[in-house]
SEKOL-381272 format. One record per residue: residue number from 1; residue in one letter; y, x negated, z negated of N, C-alpha, C, O in turn. Coordinates in nm, 4 decimals. Layout:
[NUM,A,[Y,X,Z],[Y,X,Z],[Y,X,Z],[Y,X,Z]],
...
//
This chain:
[1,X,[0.8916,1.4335,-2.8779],[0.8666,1.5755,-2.8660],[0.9973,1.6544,-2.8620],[1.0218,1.7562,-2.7973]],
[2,X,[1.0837,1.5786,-2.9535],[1.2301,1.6904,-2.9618],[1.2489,1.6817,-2.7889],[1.2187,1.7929,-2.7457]],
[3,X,[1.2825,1.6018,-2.6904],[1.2939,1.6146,-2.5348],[1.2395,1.7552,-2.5086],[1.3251,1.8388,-2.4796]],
[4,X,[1.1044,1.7987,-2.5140],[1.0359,1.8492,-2.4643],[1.0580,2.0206,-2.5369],[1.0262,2.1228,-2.4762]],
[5,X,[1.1067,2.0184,-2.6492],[1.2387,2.1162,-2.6808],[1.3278,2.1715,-2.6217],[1.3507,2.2915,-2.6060]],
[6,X,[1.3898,2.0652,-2.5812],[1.5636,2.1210,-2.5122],[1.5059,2.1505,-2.3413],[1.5596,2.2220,-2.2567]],
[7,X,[1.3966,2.0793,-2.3305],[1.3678,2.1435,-2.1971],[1.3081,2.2872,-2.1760],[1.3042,2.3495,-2.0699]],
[8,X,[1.2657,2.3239,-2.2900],[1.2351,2.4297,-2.2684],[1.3370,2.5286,-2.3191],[1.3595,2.6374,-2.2660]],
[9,X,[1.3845,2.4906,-2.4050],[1.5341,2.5849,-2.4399],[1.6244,2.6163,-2.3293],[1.7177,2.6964,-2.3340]],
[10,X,[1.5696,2.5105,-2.1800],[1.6703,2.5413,-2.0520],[1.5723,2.5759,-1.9461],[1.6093,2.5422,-1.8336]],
[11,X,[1.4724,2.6265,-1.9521],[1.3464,2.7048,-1.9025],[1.3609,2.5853,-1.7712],[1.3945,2.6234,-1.6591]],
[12,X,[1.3309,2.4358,-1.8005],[1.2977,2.3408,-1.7054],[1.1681,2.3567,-1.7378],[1.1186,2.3905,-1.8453]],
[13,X,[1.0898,2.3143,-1.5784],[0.9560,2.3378,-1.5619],[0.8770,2.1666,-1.5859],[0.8872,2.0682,-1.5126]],
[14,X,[0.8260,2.1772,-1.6719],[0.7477,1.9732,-1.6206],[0.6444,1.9728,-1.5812],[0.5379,2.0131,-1.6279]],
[15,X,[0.6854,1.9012,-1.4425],[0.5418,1.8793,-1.3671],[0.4792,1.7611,-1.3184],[0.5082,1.7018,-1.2145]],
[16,X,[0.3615,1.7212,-1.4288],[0.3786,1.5777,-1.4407],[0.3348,1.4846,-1.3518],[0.2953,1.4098,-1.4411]],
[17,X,[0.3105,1.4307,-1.2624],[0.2369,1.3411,-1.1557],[0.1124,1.3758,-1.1393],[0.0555,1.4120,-1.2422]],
[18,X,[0.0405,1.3763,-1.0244],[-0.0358,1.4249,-1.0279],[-0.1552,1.2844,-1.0551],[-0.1120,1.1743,-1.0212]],
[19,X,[-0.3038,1.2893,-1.1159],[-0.3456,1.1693,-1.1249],[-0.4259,1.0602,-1.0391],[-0.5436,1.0961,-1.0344]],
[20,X,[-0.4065,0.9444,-0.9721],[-0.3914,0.8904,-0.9039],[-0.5612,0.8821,-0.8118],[-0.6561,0.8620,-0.8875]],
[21,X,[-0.5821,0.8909,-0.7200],[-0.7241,0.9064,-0.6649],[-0.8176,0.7765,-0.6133],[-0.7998,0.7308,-0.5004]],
[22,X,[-0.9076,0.7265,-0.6944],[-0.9968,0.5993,-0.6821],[-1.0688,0.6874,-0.5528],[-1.1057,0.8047,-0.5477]],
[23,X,[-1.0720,0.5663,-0.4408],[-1.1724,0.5843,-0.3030],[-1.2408,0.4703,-0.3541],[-1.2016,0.4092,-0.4535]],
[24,X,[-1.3555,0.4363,-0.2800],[-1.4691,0.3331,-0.2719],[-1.4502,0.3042,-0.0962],[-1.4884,0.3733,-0.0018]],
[25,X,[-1.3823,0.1855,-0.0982],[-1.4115,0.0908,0.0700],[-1.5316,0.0203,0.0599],[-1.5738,-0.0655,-0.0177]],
[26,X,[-1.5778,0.0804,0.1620],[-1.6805,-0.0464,0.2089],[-1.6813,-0.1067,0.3903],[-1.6942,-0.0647,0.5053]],
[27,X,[-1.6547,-0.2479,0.3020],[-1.6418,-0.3658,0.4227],[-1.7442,-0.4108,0.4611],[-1.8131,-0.4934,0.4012]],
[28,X,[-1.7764,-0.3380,0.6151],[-1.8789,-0.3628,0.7423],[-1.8344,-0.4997,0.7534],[-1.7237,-0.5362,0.7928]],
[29,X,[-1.9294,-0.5714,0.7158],[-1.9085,-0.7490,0.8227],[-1.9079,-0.7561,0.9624],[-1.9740,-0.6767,1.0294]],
[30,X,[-1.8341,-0.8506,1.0160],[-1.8415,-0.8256,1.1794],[-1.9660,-0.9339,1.2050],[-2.0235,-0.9998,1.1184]],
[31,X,[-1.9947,-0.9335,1.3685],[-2.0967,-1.0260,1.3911],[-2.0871,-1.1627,1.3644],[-1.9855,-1.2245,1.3325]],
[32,X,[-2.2132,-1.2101,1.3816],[-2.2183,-1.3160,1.2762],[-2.1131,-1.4179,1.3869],[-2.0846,-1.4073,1.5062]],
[33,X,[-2.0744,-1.5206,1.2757],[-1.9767,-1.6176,1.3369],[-1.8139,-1.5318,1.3989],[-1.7200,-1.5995,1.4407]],
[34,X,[-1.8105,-1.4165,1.3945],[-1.6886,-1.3568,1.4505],[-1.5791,-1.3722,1.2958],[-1.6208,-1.4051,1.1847]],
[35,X,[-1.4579,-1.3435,1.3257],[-1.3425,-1.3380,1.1951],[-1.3038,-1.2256,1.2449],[-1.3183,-1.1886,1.3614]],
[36,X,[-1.2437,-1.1579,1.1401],[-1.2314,-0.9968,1.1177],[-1.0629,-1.0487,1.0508],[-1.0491,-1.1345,0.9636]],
[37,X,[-0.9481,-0.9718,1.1176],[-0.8548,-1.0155,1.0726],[-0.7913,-0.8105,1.0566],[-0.7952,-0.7247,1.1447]],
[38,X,[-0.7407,-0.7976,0.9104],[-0.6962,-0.6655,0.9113],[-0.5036,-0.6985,0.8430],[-0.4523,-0.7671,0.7547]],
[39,X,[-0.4606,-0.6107,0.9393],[-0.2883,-0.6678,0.9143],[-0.2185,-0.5661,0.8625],[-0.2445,-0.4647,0.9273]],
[40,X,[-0.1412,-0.5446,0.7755],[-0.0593,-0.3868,0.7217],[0.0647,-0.4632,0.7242],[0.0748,-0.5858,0.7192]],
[41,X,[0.1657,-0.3696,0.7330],[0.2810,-0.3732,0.7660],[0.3549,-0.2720,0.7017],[0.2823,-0.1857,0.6524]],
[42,X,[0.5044,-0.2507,0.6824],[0.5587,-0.1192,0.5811],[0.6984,-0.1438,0.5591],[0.7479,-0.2494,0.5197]],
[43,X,[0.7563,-0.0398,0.5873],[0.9435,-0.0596,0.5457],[0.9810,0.0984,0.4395],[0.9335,0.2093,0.4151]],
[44,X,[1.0564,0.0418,0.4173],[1.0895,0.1217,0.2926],[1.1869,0.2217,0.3702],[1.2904,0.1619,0.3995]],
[45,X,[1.1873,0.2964,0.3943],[1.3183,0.4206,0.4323],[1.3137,0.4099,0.5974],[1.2239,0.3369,0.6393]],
[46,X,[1.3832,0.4616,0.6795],[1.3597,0.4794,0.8296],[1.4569,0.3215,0.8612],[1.4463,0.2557,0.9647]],
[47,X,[1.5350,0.2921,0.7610],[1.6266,0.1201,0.8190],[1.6029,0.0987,0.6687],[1.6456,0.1546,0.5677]],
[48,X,[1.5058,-0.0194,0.6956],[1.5006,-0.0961,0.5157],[1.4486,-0.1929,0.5215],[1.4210,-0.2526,0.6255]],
[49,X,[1.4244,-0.2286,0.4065],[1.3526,-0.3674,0.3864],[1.1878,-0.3682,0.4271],[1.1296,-0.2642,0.3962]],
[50,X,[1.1369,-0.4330,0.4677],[1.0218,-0.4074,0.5824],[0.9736,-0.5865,0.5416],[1.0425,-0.6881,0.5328]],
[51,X,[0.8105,-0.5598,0.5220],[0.7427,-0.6674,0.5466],[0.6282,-0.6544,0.5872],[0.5854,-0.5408,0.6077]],
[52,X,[0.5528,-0.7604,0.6081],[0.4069,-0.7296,0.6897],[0.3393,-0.8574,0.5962],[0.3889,-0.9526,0.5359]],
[53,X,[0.1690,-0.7970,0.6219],[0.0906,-0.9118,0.5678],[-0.0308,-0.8746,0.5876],[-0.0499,-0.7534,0.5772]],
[54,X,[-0.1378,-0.9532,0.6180],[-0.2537,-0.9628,0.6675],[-0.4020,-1.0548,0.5631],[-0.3734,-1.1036,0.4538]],
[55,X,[-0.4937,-1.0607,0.5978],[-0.6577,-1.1316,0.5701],[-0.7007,-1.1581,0.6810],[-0.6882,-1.1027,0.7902]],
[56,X,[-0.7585,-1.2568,0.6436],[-0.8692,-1.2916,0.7047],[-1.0020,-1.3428,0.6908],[-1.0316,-1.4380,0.6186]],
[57,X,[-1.0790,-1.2793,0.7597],[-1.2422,-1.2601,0.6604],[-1.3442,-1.3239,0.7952],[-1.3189,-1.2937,0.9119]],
[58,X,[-1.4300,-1.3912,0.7672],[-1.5414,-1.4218,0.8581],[-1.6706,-1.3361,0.8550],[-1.6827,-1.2351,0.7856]],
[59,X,[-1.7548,-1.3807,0.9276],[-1.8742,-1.2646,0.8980],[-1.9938,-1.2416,0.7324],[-2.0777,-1.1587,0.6973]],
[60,X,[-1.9441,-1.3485,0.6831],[-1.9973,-1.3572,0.5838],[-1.8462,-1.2937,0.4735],[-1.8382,-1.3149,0.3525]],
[61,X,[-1.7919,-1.2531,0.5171],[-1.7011,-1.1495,0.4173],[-1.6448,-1.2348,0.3201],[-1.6038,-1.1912,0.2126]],
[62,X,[-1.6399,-1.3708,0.3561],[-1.5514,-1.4584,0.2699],[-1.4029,-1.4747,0.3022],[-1.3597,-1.4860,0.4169]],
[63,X,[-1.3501,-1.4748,0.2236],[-1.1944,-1.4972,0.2733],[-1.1584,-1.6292,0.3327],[-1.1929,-1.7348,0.2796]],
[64,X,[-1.0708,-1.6215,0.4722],[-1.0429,-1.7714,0.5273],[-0.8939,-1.7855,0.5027],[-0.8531,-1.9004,0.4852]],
[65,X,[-0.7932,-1.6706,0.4981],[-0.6834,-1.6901,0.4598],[-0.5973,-1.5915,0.4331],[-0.6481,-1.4815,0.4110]],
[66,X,[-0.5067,-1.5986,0.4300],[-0.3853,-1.4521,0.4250],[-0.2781,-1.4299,0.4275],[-0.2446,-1.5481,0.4201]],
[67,X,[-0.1616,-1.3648,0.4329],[-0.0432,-1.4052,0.4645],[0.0196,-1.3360,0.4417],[-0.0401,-1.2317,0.4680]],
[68,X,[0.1683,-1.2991,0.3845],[0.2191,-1.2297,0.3763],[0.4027,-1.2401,0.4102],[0.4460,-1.3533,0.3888]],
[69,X,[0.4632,-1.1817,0.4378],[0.6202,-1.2312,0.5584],[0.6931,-1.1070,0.5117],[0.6381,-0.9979,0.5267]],
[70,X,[0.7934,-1.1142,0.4651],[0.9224,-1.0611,0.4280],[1.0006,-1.0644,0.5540],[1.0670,-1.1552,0.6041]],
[71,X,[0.9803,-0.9619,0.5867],[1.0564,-0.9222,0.7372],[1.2387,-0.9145,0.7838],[1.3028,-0.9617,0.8777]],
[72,X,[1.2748,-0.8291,0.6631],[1.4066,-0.7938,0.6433],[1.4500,-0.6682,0.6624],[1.3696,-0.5829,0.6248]],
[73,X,[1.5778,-0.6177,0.7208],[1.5870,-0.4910,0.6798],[1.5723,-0.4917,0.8311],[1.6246,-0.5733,0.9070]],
[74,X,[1.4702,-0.3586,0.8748],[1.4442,-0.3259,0.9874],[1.4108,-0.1706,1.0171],[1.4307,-0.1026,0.9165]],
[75,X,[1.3790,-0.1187,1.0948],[1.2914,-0.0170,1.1193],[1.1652,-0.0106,1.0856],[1.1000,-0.1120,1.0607]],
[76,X,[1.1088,0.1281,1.0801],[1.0363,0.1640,1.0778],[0.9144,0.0879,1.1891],[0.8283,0.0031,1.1658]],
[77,X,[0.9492,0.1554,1.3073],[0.8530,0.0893,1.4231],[0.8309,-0.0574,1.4310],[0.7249,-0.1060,1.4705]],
[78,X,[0.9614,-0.1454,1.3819],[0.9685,-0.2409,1.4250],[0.8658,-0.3366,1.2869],[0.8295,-0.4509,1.3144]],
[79,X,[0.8437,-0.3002,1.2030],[0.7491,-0.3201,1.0864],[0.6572,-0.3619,1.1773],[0.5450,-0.3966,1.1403]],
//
């Protein structure tokens, strides 16, 4: 609490995170016998460290595999 003192003794404002938002996905199965493959990808800064990784799901919404690859430092696009 003493922190939260001296911050106000220097008229700093605290503004604390805001709290984090639960969605509900729901996974449409594809037709029967088809595999449903969903891939994300992501780099940290416009030139950074960048990896990609993917699932893979059949029509019965079971998992067949997954993957994930440490790219290196790249672009953005190139993610």
């Amino acid at each position: 609490m003493q922190e939260f003192h001296i911050l106000r003794v220097f008229f700093v404002q605290v503004h604390p995170p805001k709290t984090p938002v639960i969605k509900e996905v729901y996974l449409h199965p594809t037709k029967a016998y088809w595999i449903k493959c969903n891939v994300e990808d992501v780099a940290l800064g416009c030139l950074g460290v960048a990896a990609c990784g993917g699932i893979f799901r059949d029509s019965f919404v079971a998992t067949l595999g997954c993957f994930a690859r440490h790219i290196g430092i790249s672009f953005v696009f190139h993610a």
